[in-house]
C-alpha positions as CSV (number, residue, x, y, z in Angstrom):
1,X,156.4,171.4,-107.2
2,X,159.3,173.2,-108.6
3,X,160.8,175.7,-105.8
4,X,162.9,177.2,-108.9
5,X,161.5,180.5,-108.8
6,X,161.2,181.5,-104.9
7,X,164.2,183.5,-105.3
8,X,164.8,187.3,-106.4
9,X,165.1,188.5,-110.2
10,X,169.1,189.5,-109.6
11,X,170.3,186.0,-108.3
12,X,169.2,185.5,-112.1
13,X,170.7,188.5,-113.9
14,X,174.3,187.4,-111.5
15,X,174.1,184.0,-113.2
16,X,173.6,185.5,-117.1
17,X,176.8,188.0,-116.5
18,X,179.1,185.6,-115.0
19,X,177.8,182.5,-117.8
20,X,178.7,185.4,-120.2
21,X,182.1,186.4,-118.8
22,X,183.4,182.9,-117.6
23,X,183.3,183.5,-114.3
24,X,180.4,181.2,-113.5
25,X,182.3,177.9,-112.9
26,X,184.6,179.5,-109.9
27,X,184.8,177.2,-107.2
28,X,183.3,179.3,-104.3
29,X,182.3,178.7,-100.8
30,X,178.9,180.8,-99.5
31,X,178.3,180.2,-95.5
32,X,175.2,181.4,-93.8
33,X,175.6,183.0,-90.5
34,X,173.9,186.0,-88.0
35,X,176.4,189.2,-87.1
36,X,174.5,189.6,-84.1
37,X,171.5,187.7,-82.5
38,X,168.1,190.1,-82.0
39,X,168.5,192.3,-79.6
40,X,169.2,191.3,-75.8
41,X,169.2,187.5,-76.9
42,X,171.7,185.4,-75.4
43,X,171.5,182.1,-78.1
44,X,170.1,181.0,-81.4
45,X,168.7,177.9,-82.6
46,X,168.9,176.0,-85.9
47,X,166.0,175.4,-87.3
48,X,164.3,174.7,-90.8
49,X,167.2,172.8,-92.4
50,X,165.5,169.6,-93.6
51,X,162.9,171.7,-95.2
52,X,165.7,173.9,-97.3
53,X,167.3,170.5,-98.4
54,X,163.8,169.3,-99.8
55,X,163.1,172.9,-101.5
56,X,167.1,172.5,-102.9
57,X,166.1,169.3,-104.2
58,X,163.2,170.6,-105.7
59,X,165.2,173.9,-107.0
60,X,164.4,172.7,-110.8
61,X,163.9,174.7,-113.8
62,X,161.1,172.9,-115.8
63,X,158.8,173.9,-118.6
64,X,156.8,176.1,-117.1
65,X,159.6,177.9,-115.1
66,X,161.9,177.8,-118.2
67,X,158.7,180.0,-120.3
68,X,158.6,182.2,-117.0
69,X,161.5,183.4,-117.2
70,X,161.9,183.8,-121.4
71,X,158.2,185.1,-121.7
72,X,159.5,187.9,-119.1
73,X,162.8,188.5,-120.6
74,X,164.4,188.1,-116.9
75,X,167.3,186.3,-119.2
76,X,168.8,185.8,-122.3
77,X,168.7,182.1,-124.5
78,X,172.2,180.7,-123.2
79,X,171.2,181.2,-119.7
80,X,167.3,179.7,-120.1
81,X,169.6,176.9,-121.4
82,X,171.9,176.3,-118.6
83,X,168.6,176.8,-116.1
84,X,166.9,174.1,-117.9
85,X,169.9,171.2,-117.9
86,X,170.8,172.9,-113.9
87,X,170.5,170.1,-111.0
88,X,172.8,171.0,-107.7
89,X,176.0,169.0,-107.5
90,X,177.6,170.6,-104.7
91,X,178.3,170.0,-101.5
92,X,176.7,171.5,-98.1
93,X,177.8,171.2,-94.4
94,X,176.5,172.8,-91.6
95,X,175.4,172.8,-88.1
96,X,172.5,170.1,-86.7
97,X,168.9,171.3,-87.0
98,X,168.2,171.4,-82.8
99,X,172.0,173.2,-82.4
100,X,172.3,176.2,-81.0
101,X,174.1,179.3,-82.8
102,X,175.9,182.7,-81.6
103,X,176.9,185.3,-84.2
104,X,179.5,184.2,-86.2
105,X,179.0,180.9,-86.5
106,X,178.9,179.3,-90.2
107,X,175.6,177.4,-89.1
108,X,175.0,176.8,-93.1
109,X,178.0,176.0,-96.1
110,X,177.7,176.1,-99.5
111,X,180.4,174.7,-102.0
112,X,180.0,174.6,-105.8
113,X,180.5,176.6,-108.6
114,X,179.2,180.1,-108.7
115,X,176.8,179.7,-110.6
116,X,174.7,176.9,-109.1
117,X,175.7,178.5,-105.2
118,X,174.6,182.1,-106.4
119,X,171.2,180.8,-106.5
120,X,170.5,179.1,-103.3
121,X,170.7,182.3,-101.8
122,X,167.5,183.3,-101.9
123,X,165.6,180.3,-101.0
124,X,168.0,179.1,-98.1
125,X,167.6,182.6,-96.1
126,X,164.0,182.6,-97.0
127,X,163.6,179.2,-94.8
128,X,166.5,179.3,-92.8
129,X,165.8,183.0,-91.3
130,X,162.1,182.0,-90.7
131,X,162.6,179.0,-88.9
132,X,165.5,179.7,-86.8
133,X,163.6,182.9,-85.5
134,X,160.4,180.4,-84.7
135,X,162.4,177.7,-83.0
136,X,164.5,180.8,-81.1
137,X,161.6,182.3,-79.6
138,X,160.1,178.9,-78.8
139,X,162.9,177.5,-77.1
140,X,162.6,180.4,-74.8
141,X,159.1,180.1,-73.8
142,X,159.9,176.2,-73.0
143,X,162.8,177.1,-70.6
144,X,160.0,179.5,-69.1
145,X,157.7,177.1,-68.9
146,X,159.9,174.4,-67.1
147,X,158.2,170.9,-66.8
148,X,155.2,172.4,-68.2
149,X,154.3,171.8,-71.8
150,X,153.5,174.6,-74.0
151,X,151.1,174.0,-77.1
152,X,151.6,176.0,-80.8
153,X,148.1,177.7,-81.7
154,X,148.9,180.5,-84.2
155,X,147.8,178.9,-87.4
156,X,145.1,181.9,-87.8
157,X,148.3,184.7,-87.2
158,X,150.4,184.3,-90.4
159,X,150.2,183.1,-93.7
160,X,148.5,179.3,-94.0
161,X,152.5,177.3,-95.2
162,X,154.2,179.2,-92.6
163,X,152.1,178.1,-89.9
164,X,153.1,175.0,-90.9
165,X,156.6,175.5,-90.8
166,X,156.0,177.3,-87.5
167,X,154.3,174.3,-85.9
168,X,157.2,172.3,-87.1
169,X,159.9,174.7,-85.6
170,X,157.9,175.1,-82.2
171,X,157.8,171.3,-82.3
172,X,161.7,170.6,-82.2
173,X,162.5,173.2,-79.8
174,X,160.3,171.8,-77.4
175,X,156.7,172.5,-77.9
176,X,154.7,169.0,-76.9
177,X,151.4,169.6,-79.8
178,X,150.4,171.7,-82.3
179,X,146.5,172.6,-83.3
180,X,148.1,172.6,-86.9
181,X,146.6,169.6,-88.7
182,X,148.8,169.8,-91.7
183,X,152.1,169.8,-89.8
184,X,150.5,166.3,-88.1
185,X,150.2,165.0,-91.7
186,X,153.4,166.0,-92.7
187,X,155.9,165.8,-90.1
188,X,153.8,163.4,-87.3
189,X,153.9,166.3,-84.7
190,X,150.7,165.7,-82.8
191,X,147.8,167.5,-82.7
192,X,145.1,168.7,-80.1
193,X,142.4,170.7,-80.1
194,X,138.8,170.9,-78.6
195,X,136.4,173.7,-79.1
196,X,136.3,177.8,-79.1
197,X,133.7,180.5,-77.9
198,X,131.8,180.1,-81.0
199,X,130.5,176.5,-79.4
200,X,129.6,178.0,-76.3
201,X,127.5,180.9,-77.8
202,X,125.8,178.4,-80.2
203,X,124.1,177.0,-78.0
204,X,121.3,178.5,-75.6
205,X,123.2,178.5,-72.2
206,X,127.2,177.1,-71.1
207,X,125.6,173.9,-69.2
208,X,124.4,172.8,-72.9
209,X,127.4,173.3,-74.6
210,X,129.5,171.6,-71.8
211,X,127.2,167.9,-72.4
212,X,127.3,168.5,-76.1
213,X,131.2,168.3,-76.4
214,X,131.7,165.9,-73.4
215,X,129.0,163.5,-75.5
216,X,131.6,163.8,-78.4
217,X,134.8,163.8,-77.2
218,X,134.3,162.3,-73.3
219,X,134.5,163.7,-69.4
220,X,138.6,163.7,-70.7
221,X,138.1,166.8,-72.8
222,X,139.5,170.2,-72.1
223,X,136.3,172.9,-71.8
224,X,136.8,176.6,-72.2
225,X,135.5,177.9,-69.6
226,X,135.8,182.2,-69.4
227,X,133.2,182.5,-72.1
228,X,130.8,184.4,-69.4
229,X,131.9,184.2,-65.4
230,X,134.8,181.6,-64.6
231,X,133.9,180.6,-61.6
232,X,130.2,179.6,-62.7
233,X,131.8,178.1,-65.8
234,X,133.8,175.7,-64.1
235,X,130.6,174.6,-61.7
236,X,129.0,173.8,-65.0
237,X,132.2,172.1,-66.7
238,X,132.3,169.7,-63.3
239,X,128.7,169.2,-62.8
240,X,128.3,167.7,-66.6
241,X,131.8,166.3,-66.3
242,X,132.1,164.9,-62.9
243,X,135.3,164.8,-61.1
244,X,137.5,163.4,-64.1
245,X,136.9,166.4,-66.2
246,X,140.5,166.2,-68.6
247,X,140.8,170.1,-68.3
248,X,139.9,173.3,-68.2
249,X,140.9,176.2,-70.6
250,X,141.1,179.7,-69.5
251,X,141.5,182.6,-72.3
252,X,141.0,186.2,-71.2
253,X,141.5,187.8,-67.9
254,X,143.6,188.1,-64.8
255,X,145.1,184.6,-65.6
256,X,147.1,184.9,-62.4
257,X,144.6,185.7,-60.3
258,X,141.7,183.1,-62.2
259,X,144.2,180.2,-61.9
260,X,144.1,180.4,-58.1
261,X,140.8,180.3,-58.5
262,X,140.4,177.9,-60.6
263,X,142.5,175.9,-58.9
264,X,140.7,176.1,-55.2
265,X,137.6,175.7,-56.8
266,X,138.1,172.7,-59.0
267,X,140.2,170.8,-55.6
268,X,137.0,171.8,-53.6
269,X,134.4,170.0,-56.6
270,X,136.5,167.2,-56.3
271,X,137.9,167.2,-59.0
272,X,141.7,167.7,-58.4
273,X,143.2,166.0,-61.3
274,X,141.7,168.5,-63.5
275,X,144.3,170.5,-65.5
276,X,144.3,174.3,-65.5
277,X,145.3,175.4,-69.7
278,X,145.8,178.8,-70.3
279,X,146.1,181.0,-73.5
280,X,145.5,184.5,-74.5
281,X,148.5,186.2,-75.7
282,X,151.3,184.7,-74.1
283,X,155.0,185.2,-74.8
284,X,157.8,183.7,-72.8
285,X,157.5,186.8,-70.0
286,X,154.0,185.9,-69.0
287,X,154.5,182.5,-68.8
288,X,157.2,182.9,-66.8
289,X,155.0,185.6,-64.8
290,X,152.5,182.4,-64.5
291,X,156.0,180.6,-62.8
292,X,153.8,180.4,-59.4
293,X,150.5,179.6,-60.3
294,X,149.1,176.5,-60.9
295,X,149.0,176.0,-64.2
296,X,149.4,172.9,-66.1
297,X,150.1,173.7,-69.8
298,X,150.6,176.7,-72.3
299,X,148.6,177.4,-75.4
300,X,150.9,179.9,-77.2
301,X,149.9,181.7,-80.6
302,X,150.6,184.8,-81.8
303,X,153.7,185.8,-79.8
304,X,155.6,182.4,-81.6
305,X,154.6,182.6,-85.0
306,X,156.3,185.9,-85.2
307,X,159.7,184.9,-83.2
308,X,158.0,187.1,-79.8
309,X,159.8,190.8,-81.4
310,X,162.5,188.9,-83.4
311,X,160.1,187.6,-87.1
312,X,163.6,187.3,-88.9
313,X,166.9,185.2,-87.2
314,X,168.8,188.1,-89.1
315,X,171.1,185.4,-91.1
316,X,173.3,186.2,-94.1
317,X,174.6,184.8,-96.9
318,X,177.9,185.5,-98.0
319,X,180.6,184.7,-100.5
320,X,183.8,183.8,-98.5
321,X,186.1,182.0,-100.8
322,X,186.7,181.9,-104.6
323,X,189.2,179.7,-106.0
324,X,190.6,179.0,-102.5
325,X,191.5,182.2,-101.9
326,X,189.4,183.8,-99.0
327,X,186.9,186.8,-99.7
328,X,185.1,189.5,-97.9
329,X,183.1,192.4,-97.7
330,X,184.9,195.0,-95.7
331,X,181.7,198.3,-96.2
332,X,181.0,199.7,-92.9
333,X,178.8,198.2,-90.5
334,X,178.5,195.2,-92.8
335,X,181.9,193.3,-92.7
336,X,182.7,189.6,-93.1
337,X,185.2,187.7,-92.5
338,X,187.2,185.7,-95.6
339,X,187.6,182.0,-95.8
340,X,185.7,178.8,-95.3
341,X,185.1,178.0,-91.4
342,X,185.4,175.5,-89.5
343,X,183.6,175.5,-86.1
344,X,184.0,173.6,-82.8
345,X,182.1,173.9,-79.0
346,X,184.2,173.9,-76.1
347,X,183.3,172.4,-72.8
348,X,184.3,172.4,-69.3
349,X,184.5,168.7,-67.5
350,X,180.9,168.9,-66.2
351,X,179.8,169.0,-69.7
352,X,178.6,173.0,-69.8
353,X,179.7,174.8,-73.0
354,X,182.7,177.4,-72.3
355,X,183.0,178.6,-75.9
356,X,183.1,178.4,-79.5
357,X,186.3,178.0,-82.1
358,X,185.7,179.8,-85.7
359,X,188.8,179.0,-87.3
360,X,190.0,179.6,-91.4
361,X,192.5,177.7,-93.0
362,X,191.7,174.6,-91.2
363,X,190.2,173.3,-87.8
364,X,191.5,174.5,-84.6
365,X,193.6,172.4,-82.3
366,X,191.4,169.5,-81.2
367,X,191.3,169.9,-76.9
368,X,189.4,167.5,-74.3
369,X,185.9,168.4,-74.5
370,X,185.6,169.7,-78.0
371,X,182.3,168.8,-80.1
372,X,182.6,169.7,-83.5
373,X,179.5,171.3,-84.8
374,X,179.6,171.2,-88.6
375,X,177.8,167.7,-90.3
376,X,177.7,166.7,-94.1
377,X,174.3,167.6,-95.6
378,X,174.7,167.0,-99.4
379,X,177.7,165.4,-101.2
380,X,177.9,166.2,-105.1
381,X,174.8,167.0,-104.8
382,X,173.3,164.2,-102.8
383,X,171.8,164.8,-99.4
384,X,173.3,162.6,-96.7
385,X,169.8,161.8,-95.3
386,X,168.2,160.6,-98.0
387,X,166.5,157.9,-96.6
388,X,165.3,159.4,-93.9
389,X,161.9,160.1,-93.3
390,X,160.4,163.7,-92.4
391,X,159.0,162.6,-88.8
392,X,162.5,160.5,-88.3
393,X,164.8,164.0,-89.3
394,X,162.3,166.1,-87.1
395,X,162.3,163.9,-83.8
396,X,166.1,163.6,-84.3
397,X,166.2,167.7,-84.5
398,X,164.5,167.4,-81.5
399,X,166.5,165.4,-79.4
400,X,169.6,167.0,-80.6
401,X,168.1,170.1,-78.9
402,X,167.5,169.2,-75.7
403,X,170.8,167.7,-75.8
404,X,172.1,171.1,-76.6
405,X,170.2,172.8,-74.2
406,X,171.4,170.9,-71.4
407,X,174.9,171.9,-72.0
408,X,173.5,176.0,-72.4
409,X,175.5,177.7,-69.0
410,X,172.3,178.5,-66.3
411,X,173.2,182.3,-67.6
412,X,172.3,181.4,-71.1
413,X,168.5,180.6,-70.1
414,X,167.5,184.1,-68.6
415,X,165.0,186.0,-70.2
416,X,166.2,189.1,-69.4
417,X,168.4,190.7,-71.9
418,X,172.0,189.9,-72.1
419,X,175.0,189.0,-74.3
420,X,175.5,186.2,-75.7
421,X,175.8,182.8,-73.5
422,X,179.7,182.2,-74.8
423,X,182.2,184.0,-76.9
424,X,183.1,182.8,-79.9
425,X,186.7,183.5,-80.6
426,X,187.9,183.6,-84.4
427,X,191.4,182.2,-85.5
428,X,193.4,181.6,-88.3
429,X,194.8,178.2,-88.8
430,X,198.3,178.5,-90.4
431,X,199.9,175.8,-92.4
């Protein structure tokens, strides 16, 4: 499926002016980056970048596209003809899906002609703001959770693809499962899921429902037990189950206080390798509120899928050299800074990050501890992965993260607001 026209009417008009004035086949560099993170946030993390690649690959103007645009009259004849011969031979670089970002840093390049960069614009900040904000919130609610695993559930709080794209986000920041099936299809993330209120009130009493699902799915299962009173719930939920009863799910209430409960009640039925799930709401504050009760896993829905306050990363996409020669946008409020970048992470000896190097004109000096954060993605317009599968790219994403997040100073993980972890100082290479 052609991702061709999943960008805005003027990234169009752009492209028919500069085809008709010559300006079209400037060499330029576009780089991606966030002026500030969301508000109080003290790191960012990549996220979404295998996906753009396979929507750049797919950025073709067929048939069907081609009569779009000509039946509109969004363009005239020489640029429907340039559209239609169009395939991206540029090249991109930027920084590892799983890396963490601070504002400034060039986390996505662009280098090609103007004409074929001009028109990424639209489709990269379209998946690269979504994502990153999904992974950012997510890796949050992971370093809140600790040693605890946190499960994605919001497939029924935003639209039906980005759910899938959340799943996938929540997945390589650190999330163990999703209830998404289609991001299991598609990227191998795995799934779980057992039943919902509706199967307890379908049947005449609790008890009933319990033996039904424990028939299906076996004394393993996870039962949701706060459909009428807790307590009584869980006395059912053992007495069908027995003592090996998987887990229990708790949805609405004092989750504090009904954990504690749960917890004494389940130890005194026996049945003390029982889990204790809860859901209902949560964002990275309450489950860090839960810290002290004994709770085994997360179920986290709406609160992710919309980046918990921060739905957007905030990322822009901005023209910083033409011909070589650096560029910028100097309005107020919205300034850039000219020149293609070239970023580098500084450490200390035990491995922590210090800092981050944003240099033009070349990379900084090389020091003892430096990790360069920029990788080729596409050469003349072939991606540098090409072989790899979707589950292989994601699980290395992954890893790369918690890589990353081992070096993030013990500052950088509060929840409470702050500036960001490190500074990122910017310098000017010389010749």
């Amino acid at each position: 499926m052609s991702t061709a026209l999943l960008t805005d009417h003027y990234e169009l008009t752009m492209l028919a002016a500069a085809l008709r004035d010559g300006t079209a086949q400037r060499r330029c560099v576009f780089e991606v980056f966030a002026r500030h993170l969301p508000l109080g946030r003290r790191y960012g993390v990549v996220a979404g970048t295998s996906r753009l690649l396979d929507a750049i690959d797919s950025f073709r103007f067929g048939p069907a596209e081609i009569d779009e645009l000509r039946n509109k009259q969004v363009v005239d004849a020489k640029t429907l003809e340039w559209l239609a011969a169009h395939r991206f031979s540029g090249d991109i670089e930027g920084y590892a899906e799983g890396e963490l970002y601070f504002p400034g840093s060039p986390i996505f390049t662009v280098r090609g002609s103007f004409a074929e960069a001009v028109l990424l614009e639209t489709l990269v900040l379209s998946v690269l703001n979504h994502d990153t904000a999904i992974a950012s919130a997510a890796a949050r609610m992971v370093c809140a959770a600790g040693e605890r695993p946190c499960i994605e559930m919001g497939s029924r709080r935003t639209h039906e693809e980005a759910a899938v794209a959340a799943a996938r986000a929540a997945y390589l920041a650190g999330f163990a499962a999703t209830s998404n099936l289609t991001t299991g299809q598609r990227y191998g993330v795995p799934t779980t899921g057992t039943s919902a209120h509706a199967f307890t009130l379908l049947h005449d009493d609790e008890e009933v429902a319990f033996t039904a699902q424990v028939a299906a799915l076996g004394p393993h299962t996870t039962l949701l037990v706060d459909t009428y009173d807790v307590l009584d719930g869980i006395r059912a939920a053992v007495r069908v189950a027995g003592p090996e009863l998987g887990a229990i799910r708790l949805d609405s209430g004092d989750l504090g206080l009904f954990t504690v409960q749960a917890r004494e009640l389940l130890d005194s039925l026996g049945a003390r390798a029982t889990r204790i799930v809860v859901t209902s709401d949560l964002d990275e504050y309450a489950i860090a509120a839960l810290a002290v009760a004994p709770v085994d896993g997360y179920g986290v829905g709406t609160s992710l899928v919309i980046g918990s306050g921060a739905p957007t990363a905030g990322l822009v996409y901005k023209l910083v050299e033409v011909d070589g020669h650096p560029v910028a946008k100097w309005s107020t409020g919205k300034p850039s800074r000219g020149g293609r970048k070239y970023a580098v992470r500084r450490h200390n000896r035990k491995g922590v990050m210090t800092g981050e190097v944003v240099a033009t004109g070349g990379p900084a000096e090389a020091l003892e501890g430096d990790r360069g954060l920029q990788v080729t993605l596409v050469v003349a317009g072939r991606r540098a992965d090409s072989g790899s599968l979707p589950l292989a790219q994601l699980e290395r994403a992954r890893a790369h993260h918690r890589d990353v997040m081992a070096t993030l100073p013990a500052d950088g993980r509060k929840l409470s607001r702050g500036e960001p972890a490190i500074d990122t100082d910017f310098v000017e290479i010389r010749p």
